[in-house]
C-alpha positions as CSV (number, residue, x, y, z in Angstrom):
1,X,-18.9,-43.2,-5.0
2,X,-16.6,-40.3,-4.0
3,X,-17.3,-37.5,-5.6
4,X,-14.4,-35.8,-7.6
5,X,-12.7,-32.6,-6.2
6,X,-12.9,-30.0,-7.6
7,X,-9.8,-28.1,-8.7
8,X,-10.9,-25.4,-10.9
9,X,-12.7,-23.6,-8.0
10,X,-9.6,-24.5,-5.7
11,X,-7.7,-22.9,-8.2
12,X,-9.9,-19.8,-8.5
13,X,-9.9,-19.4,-5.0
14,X,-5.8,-19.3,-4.4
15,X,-6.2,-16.3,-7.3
16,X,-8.4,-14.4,-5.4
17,X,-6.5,-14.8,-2.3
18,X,-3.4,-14.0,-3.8
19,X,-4.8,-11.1,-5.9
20,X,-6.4,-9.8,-2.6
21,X,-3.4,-10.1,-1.0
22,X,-1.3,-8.2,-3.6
23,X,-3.5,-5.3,-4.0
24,X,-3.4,-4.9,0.0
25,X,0.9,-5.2,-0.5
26,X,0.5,-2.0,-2.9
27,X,-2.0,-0.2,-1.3
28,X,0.0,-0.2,1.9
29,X,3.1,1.2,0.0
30,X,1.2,3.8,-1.6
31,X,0.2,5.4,1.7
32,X,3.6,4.8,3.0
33,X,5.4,6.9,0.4
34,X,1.9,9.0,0.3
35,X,3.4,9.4,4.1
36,X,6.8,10.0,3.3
37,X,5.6,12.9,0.8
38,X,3.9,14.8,3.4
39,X,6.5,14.5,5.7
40,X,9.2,15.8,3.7
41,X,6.3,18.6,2.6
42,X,6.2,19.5,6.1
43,X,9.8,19.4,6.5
44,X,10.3,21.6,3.5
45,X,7.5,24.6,5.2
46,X,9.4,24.2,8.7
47,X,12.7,25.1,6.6
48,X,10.9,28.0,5.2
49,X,9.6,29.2,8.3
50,X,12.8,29.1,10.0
51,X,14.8,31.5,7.5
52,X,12.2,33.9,7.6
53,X,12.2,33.8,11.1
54,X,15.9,34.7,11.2
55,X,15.5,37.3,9.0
């Protein structure tokens, strides 16, 4: 006799994978705009530097 598959834990398993898979999605945009924030920080002090400098 075959034993029966199963699906529950199949099921489970596609969760996981896709809730894994999700959390990597935002974590990778979070340091992307954490990225773009420092950047434009840095852009901001390089602004300030160079009017004081022409001053």
């Amino acid at each position: 006799m075959a034993r029966k598959p199963n699906y529950g834990y199949e099921k489970r398993q596609k969760e996981l994978a896709k809730k894994a898979k999700k959390e990597e999605k935002n974590k990778r945009k979070q340091e992307e705009k954490d990225q773009e924030k420092l950047a434009e920080e840095q852009g901001a002090k390089e602004q300030g530097q160079e009017t004081s400098a022409e001053e």
